[in-house]
MIVEX-969386 format. One line per field, with one value per residue (C-alpha): x, y, z; residue number from 1. Coordinates in Angstrom, 3 decimals. Layout:
<rs>
x	X | ...;
y	Y | ...;
z	Z | ...;
nr	NUM | ...;
</rs>
This chain:
<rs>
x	23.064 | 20.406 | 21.494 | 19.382 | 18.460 | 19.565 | 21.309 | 19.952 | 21.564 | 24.611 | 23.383 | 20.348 | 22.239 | 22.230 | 18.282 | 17.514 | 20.406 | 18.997 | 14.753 | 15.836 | 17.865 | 14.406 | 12.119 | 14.710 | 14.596 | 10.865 | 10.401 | 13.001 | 11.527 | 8.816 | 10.251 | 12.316 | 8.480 | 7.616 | 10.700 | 10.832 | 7.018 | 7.929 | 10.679 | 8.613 | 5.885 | 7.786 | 10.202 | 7.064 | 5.629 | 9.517 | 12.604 | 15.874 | 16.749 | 14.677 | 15.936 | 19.443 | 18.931 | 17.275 | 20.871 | 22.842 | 21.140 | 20.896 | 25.229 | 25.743 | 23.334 | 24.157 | 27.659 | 26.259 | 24.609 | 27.721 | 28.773 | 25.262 | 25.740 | 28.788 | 29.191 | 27.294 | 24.244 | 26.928 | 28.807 | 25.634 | 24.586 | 27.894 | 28.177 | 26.881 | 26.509 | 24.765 | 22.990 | 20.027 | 22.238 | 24.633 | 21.692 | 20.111 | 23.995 | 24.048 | 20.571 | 21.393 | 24.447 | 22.591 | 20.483 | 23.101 | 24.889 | 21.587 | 20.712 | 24.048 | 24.320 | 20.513 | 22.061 | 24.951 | 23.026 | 21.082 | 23.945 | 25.298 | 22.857 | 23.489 | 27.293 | 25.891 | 23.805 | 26.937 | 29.237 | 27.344 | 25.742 | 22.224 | 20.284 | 17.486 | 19.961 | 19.814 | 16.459 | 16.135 | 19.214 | 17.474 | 14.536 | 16.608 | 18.780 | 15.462 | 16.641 | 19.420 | 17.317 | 14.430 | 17.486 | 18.832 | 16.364 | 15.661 | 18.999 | 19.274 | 15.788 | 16.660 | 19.894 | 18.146 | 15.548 | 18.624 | 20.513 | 17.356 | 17.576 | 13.447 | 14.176 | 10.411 | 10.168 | 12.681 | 11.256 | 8.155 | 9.524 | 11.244 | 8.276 | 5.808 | 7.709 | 8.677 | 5.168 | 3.491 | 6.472 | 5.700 | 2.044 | 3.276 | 5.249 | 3.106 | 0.399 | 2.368 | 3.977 | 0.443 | -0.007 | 3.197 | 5.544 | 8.402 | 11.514 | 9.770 | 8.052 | 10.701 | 11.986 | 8.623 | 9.397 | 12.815 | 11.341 | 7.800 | 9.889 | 12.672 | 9.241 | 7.485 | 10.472 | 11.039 | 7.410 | 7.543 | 10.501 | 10.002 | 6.385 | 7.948 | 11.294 | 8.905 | 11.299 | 11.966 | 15.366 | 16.313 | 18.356 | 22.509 | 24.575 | 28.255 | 30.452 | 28.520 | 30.932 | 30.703 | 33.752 | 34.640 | 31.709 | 32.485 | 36.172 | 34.917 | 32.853 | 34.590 | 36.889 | 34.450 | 32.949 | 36.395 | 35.673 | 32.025 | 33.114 | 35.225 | 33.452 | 30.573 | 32.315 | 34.148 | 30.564 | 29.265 | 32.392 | 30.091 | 27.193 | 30.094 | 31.929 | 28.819 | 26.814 | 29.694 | 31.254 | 27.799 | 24.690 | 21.526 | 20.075 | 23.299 | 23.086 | 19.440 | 20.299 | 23.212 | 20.884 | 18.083 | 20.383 | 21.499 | 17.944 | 16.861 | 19.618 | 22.128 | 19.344 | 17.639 | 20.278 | 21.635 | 17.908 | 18.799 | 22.885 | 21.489 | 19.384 | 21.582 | 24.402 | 21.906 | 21.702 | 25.016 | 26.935 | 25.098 | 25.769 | 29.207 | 29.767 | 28.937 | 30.895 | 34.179 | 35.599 | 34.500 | 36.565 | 35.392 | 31.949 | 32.230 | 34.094 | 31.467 | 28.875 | 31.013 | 31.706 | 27.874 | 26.887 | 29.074 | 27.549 | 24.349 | 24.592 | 26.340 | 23.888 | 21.147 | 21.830 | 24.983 | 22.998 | 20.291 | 23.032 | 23.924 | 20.739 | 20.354 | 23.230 | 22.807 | 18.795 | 19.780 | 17.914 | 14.723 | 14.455 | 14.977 | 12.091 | 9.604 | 10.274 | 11.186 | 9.924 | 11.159 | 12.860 | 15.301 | 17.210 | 20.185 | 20.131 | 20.388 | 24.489 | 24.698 | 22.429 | 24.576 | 27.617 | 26.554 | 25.170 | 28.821 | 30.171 | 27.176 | 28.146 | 32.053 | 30.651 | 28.174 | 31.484 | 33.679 | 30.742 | 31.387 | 34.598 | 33.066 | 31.077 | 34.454 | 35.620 | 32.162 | 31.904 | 35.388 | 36.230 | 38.650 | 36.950 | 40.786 | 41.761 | 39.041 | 39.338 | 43.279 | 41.825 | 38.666 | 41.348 | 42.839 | 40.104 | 39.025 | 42.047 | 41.431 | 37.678 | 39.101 | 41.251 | 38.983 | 35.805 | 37.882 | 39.567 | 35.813 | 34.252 | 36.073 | 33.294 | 30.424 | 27.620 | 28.681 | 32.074 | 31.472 | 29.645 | 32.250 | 35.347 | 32.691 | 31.928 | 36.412 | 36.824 | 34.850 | 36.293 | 39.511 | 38.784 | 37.028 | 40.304 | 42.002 | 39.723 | 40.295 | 43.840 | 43.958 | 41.331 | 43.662 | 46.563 | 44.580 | 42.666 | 41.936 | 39.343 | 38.717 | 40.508 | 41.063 | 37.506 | 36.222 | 38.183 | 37.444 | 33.400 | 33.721 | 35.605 | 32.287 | 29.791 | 31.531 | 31.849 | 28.269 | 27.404 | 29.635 | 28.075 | 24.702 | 24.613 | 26.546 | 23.628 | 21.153 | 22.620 | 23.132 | 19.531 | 17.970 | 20.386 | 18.913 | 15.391 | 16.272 | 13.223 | 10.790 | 8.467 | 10.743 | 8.440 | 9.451 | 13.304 | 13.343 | 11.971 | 14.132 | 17.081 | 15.694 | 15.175 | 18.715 | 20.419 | 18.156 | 19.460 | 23.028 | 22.798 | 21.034 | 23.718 | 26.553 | 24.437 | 25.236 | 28.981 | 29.847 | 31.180 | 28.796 | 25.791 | 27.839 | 27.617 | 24.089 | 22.972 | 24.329 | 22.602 | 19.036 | 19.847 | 20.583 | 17.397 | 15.466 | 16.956 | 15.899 | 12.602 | 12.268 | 10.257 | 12.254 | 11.888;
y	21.067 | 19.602 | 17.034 | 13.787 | 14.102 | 15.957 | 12.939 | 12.792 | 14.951 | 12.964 | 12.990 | 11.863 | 8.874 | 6.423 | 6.366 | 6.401 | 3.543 | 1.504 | 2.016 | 1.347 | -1.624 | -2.487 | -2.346 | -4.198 | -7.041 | -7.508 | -7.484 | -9.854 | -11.909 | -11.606 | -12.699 | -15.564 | -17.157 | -16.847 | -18.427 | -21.283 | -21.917 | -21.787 | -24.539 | -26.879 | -26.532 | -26.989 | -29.322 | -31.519 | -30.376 | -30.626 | -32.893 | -32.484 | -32.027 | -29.104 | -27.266 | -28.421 | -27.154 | -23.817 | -23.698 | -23.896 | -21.362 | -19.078 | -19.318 | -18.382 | -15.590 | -14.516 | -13.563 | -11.235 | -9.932 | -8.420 | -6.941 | -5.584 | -3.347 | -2.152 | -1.551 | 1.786 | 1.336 | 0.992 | 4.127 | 5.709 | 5.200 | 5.372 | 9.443 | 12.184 | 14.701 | 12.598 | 15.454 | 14.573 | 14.744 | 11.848 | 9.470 | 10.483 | 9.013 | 6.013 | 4.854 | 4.804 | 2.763 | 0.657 | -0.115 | 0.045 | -3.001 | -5.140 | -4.227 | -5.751 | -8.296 | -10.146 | -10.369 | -11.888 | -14.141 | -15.322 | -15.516 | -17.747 | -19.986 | -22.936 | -22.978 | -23.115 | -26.279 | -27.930 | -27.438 | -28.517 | -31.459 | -30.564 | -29.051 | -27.567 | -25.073 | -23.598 | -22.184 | -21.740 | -19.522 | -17.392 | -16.534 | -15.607 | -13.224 | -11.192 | -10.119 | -8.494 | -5.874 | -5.922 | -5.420 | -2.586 | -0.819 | -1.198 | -0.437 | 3.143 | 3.387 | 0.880 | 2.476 | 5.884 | 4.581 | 3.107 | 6.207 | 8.139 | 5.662 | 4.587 | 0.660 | 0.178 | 0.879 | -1.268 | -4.043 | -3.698 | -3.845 | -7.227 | -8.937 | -7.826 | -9.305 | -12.589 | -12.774 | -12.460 | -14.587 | -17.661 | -17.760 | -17.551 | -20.927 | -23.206 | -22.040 | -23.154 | -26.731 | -27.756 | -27.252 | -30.190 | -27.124 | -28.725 | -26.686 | -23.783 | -23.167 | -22.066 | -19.516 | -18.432 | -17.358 | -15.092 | -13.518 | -12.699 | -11.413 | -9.215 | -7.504 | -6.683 | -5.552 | -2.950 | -1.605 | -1.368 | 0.413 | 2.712 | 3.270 | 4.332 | 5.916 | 9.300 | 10.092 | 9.892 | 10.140 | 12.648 | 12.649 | 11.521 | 13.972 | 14.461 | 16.370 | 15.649 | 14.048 | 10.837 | 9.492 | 8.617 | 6.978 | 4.815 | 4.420 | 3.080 | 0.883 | -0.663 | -1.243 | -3.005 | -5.011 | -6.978 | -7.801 | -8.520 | -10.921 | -12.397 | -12.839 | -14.013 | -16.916 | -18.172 | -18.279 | -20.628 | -22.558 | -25.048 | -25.196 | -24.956 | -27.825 | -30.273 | -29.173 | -29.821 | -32.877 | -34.598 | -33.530 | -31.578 | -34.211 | -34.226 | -29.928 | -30.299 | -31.914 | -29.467 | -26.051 | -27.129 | -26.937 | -24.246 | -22.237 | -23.804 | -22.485 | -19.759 | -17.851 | -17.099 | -16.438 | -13.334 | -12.377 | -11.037 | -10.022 | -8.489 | -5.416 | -5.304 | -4.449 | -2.031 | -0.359 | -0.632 | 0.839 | 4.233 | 5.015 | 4.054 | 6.233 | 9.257 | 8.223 | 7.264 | 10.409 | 9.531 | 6.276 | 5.637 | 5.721 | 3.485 | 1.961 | 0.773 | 0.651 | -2.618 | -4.026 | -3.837 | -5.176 | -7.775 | -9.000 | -8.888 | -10.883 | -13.130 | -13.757 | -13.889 | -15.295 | -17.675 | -19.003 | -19.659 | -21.250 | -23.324 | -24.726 | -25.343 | -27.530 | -29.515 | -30.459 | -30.480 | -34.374 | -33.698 | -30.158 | -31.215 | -34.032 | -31.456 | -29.142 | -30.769 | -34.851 | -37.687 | -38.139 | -35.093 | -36.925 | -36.398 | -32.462 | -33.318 | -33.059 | -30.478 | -28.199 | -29.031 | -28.205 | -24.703 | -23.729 | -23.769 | -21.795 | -19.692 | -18.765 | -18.256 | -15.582 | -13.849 | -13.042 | -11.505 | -9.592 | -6.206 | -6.196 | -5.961 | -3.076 | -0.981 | -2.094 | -0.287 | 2.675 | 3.992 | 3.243 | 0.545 | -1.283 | -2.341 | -3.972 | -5.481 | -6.851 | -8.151 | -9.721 | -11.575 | -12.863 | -14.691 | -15.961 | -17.019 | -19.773 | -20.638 | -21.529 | -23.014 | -25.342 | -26.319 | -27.275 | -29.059 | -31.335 | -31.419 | -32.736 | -36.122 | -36.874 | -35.819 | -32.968 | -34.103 | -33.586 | -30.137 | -28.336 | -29.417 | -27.725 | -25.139 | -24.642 | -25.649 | -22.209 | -20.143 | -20.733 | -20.273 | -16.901 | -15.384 | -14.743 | -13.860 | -10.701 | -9.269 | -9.276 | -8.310 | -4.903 | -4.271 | -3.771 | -0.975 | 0.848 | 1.685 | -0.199 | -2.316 | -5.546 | -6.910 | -6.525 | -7.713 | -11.258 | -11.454 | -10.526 | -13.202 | -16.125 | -15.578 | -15.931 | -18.846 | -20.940 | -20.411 | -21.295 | -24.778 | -25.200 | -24.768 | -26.653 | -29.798 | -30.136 | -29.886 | -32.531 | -35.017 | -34.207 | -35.103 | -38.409 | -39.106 | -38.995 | -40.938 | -43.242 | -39.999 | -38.436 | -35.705 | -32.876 | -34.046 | -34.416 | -30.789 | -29.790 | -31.765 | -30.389 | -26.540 | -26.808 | -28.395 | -25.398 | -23.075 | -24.743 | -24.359 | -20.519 | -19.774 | -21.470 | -19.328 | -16.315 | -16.918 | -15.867 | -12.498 | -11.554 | -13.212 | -11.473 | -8.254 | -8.971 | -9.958 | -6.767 | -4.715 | -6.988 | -6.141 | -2.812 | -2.155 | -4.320 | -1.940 | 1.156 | -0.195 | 0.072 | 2.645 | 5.897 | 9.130 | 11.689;
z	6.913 | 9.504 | 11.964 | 12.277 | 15.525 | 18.878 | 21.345 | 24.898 | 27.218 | 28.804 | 32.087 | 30.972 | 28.961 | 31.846 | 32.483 | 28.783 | 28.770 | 31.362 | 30.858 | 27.129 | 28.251 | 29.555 | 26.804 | 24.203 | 27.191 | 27.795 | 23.681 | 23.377 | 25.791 | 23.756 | 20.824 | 22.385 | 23.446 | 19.861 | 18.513 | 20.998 | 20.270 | 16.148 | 16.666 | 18.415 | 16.360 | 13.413 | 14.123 | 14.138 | 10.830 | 9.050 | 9.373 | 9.617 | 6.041 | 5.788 | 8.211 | 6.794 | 3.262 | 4.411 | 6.953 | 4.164 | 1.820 | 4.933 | 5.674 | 1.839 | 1.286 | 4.884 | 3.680 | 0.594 | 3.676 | 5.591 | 2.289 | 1.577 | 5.463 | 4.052 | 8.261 | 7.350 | 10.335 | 13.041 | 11.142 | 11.344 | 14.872 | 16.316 | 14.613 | 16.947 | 14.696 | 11.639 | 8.909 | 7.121 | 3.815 | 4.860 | 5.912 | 2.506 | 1.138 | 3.678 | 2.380 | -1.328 | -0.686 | 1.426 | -1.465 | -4.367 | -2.390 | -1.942 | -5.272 | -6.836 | -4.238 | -5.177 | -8.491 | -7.758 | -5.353 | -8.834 | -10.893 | -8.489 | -7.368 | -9.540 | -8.482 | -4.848 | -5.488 | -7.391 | -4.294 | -1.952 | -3.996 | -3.317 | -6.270 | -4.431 | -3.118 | -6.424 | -6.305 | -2.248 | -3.058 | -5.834 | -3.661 | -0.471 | -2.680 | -2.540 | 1.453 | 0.211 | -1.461 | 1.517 | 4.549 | 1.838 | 2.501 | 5.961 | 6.769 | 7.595 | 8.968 | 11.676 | 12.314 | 12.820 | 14.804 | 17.107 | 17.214 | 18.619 | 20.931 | 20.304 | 21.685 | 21.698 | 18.488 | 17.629 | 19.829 | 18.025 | 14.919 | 15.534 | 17.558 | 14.758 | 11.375 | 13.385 | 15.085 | 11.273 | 9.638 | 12.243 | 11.080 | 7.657 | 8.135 | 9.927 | 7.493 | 4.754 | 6.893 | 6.886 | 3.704 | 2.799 | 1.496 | 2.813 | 3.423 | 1.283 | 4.436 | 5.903 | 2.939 | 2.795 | 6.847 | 6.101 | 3.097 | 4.958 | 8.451 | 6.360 | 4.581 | 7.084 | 9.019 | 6.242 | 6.009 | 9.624 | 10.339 | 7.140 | 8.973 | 12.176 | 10.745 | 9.375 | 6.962 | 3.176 | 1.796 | -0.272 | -3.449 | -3.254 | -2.741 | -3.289 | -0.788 | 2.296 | 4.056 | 3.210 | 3.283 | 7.030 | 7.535 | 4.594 | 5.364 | 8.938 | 7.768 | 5.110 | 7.792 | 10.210 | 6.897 | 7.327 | 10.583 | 10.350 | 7.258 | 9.046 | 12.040 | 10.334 | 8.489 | 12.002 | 13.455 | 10.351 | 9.885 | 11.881 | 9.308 | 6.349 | 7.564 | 8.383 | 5.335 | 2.965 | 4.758 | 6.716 | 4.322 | 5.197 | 7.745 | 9.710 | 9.235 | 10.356 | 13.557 | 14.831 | 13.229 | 15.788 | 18.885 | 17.549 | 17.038 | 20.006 | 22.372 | 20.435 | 18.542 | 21.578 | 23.232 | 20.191 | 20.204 | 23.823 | 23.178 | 20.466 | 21.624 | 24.729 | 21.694 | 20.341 | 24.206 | 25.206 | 21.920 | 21.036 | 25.148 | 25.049 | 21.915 | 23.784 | 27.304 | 25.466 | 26.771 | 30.153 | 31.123 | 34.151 | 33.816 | 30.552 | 32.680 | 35.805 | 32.977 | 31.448 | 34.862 | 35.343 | 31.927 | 32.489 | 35.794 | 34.135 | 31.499 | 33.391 | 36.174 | 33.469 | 30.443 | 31.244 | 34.063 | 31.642 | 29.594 | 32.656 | 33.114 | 29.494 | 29.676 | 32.374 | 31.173 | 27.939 | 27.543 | 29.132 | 26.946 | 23.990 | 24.314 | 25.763 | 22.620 | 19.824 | 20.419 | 20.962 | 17.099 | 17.250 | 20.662 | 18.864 | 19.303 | 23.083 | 23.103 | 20.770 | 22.617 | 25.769 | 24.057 | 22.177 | 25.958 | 26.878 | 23.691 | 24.361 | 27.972 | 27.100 | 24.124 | 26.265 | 28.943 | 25.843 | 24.651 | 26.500 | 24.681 | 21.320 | 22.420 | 23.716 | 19.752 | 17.809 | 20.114 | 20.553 | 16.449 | 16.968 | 13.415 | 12.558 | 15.796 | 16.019 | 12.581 | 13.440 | 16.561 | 14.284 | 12.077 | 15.039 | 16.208 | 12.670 | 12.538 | 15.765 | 15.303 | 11.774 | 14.013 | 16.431 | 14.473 | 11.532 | 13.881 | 15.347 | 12.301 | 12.233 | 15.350 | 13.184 | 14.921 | 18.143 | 17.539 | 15.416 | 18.932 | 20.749 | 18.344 | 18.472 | 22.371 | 22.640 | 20.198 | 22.214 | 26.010 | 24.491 | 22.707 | 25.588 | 27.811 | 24.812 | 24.044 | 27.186 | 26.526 | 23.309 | 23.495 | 26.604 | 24.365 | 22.103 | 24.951 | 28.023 | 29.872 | 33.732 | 32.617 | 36.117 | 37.423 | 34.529 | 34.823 | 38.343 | 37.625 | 34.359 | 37.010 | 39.787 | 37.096 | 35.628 | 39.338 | 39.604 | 36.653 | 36.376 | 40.320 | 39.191 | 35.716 | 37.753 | 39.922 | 36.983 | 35.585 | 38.471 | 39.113 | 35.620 | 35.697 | 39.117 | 38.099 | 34.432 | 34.740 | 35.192 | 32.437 | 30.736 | 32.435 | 35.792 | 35.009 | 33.300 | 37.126 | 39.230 | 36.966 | 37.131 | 41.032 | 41.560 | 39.509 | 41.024 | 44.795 | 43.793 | 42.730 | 45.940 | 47.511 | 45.815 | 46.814 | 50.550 | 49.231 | 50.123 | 47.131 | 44.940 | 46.911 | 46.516 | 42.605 | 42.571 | 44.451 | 42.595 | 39.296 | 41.033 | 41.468 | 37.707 | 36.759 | 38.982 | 36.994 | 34.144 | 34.515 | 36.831 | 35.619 | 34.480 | 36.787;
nr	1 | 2 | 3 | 4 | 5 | 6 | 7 | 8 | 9 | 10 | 11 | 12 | 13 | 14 | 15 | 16 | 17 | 18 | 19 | 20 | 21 | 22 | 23 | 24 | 25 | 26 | 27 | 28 | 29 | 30 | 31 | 32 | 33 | 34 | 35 | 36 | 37 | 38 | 39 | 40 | 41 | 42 | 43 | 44 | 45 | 46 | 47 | 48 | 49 | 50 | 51 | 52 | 53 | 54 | 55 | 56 | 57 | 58 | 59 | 60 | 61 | 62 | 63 | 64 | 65 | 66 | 67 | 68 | 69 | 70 | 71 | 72 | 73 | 74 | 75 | 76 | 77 | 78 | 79 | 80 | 81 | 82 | 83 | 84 | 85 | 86 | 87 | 88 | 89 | 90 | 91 | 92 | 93 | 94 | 95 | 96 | 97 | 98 | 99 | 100 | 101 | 102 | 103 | 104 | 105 | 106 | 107 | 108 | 109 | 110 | 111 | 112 | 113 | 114 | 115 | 116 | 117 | 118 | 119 | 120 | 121 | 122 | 123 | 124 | 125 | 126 | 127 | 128 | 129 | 130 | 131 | 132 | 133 | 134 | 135 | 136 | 137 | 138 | 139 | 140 | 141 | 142 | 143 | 144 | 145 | 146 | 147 | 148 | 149 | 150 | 151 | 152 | 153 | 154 | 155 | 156 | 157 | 158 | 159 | 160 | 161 | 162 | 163 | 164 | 165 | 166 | 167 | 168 | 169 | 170 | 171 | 172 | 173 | 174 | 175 | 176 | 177 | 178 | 179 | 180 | 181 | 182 | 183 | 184 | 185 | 186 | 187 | 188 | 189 | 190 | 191 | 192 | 193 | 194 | 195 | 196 | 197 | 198 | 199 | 200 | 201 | 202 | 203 | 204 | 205 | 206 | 207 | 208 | 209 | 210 | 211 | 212 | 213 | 214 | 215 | 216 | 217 | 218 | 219 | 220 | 221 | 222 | 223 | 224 | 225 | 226 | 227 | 228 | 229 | 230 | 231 | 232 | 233 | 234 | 235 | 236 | 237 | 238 | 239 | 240 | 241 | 242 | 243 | 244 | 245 | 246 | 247 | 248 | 249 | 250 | 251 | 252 | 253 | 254 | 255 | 256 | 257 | 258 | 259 | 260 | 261 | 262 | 263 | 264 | 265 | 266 | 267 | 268 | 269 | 270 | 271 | 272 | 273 | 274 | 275 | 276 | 277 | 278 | 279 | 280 | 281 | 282 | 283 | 284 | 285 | 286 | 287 | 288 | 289 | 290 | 291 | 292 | 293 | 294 | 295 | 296 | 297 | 298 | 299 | 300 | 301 | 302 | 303 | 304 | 305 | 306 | 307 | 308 | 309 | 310 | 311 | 312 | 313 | 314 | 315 | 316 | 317 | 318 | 319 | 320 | 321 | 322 | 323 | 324 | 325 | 326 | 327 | 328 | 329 | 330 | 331 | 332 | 333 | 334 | 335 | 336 | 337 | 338 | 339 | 340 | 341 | 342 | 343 | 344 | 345 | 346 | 347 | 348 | 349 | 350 | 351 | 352 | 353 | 354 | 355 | 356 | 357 | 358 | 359 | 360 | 361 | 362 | 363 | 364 | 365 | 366 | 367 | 368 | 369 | 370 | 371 | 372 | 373 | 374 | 375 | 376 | 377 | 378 | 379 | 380 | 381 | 382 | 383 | 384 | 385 | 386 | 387 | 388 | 389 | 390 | 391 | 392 | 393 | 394 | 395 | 396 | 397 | 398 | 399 | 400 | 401 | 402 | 403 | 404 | 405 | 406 | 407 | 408 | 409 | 410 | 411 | 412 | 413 | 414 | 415 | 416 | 417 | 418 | 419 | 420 | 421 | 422 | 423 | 424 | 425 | 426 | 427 | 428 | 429 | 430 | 431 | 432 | 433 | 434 | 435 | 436 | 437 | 438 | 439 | 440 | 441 | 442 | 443 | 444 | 445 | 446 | 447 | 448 | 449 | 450 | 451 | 452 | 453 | 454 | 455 | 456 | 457 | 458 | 459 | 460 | 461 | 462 | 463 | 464 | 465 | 466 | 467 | 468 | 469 | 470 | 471 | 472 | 473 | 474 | 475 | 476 | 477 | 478 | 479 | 480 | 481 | 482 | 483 | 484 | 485 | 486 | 487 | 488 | 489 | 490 | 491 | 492 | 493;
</rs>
């Protein structure tokens, strides 16, 4: 049997690693442009109960959705010796789960609407089932374009459906569809991803199989299906909660901050997941050169996107007027609040890479159950404050899981726990340093047109980090940050 694809050369792994790190960055950048610009645009064409009934329908379809992966792309990319005959197998289950999956989304659609009180859910739910089948079928063409390790492909991919699904929803705002605007953008991005990524995959799969060797791949992914359910309902228990106890204007409100801040924010974890994991696979033998590529991920994302988060927070006010108007001044705390859970998740998020690429699926599974009560905890006794009160069980959930993961993937494996502590703890000074300043900045200038305050806050944070820099272990940190952004888009050769 053929294999898929030949892997780079593992000495060649930390260029391609690094330039690919690259490309994923500059189209996510890319992408986070286009998604900022589609929220403020819309968030003057719709209100807050739009965006609250699409939230809703989105949380309950996006659980078919774990189910529909089966965990089979990350089985996929994470196998170095992948033959053409078990992608052909991969695919069809792919598609035999979104197939089923859309029909139990119909079937169910109605009961949806009844729990949740709101009979529109009923058919928003019906038409989103229709992703199940479209992400069926994208599945193992993305995951094979990861695996070959073709990022600007996959950037492409990803920029081009939501670049096509944005015009697709302001077209049809204007036009007074409501919250079907919005439907109308998931189905357009998730089919255009697919003829996309089918375009670029140049393959077409061949008949199932039996005895192919199957069954590992399954067996791991069933296993990390567990943990992505589970994971995926402690990261909604937010929208669960307000939609079922608050209503879809309440929903509205707390989903803005949260596409304003924490979808940007995955839109960049995401591809440097997609990066960091297929690399990782392939050094798990070699611990200590996983090893400085964590402690320099870490750093990275640390000195990027949590001070990004830091500055988020403390402007929080003056932001959300520039980009969303003067009616949505509610999303101002939330935003604040999710740009703290966002920096405490962006510090743990090395250790979910250590848990896909060394085949720890039922640790990591043991440790999401954990952290499932403890969200569960946090964000009920959150709710009896409302949104505000909901981001803050939220943001409260994720500063007390991030020391725990350390801890906990310590126990199963081997990796640099200590540094990585020590590297979180400099970021996080920093970034408290920094986002104070923002803040006493933008209260400072409180009588000044929101442009001006979002400066004054910007140039304060940007004082305090340069500041911290004159540390000598911070600028130790920060050198090596530029050196690894310099690798990235260095030239092979």
């Amino acid at each position: 049997m053929s294999a898929v694809a030949d892997p780079p050369a593992r000495t060649d792994l930390g260029r391609v690693a690094a330039r690919g790190a690259g490309v994923t960055l500059a189209g996510q950048g890319a992408r986070i442009l286009l998604q900022l610009a589609s929220v403020a645009v819309l968030a003057r064409l719709l209100g807050p109960a739009d965006y609250g009934l699409l939230a809703v329908g989105l949380v309950v379809v996006g659980i078919g959705e774990v189910f529909r992966d089966l965990g089979l792309s990350t089985a996929a990319i994470r196998t170095p010796d992948l033959t053409t005959r078990q992608r052909d197998g991969l695919f069809w289950l792919n598609v035999a789960a979104g197939t089923a999956l859309a029909a139990v989304a119909l079937l169910a659609s109605g009961s949806v609407a009844a729990a949740f009180g709101e009979p529109e859910l009923a058919d928003i739910v019906r038409w989103l089932s229709s992703t199940f089948l479209l992400n069926g079928l994208a599945a193992q063409y993305r995951a094979g374009l990861i695996r070959e390790l073709r990022f600007g492909a996959v950037a492409g991919v990803d920029l081009g459906a939501q670049l096509v699904a944005f015009g697709v929803a302001v077209t049809a705002a204007v036009a007074g569809a409501g919250y079907w605007a919005l439907v109308a953008q998931q189905l357009t991005q998730g089919a255009v991803a697919l003829v996309l990524v089918v375009a670029l995959g140049r393959w077409v799969p061949g008949r199932p199989r039996r005895g192919v060797g199957l069954w590992p791949l399954v067996r791991f992914g069933s296993g990390l299906t567990g943990t992505q359910l589970v994971y995926y309902v402690g990261n909604n228990l937010d929208n669960l909660v307000l939609g079922l106890t608050a209503g879809p204007a309440a929903l509205g409100i707390y989903n803005r901050g949260f596409q304003l801040l924490m979808t940007p924010l995955n839109q960049l974890r995401s591809p440097a997941t997609t990066v960091a994991v297929p690399v990782l696979s392939r050094l798990q033998d070699d611990l200590e050169r996983s090893g400085e590529y964590l402690r320099r991920s870490q750093l990275a994302l640390g000195f990027s996107l949590v001070a990004g988060m830091a500055l988020a927070a403390g402007a929080a006010g003056p932001l959300v007027d520039l980009l969303l108007g003067d009616r949505w001044a509610q999303v101002a705390p939330v935003l604040a609040l999710l740009a703290v859970a966002g920096s405490a998740q962006t510090l743990s998020f090395v250790g979910l890479w250590v848990y896909l690429s060394r085949g720890l699926s039922g640790a990591l599974f043991r440790y999401t159950v954990v952290t499932l009560v403890l969200s569960a905890a946090c964000i009920g006794a959150g709710s009896l404050f409302g949104v505000v009160g909901v981001a803050a069980g939220y943001a409260t959930a994720a500063l007390l899981e991030w020391p725990l993961s350390l801890w906990w993937l310590s126990r199963v494996t081997v990796l640099p726990v200590r540094d990585l502590y020590l590297g979180a703890l400099r970021v996080t000074a920093c970034a408290v340093t920094a986002g104070s300043a923002c803040l006493a900045a933008t209260q400072l200038t409180a009588g000044w047109p929101s442009a001006g305050r979002l400066a004054a806050g910007l140039l304060a944070g940007l004082a305090a980090y340069g500041l911290a820099a004159l540390v000598p272990v911070v600028r130790r940190d920060l050198a090596g940050v530029v050196a690894w952004g310099r690798q990235m888009v260095a030239r092979r050769g």
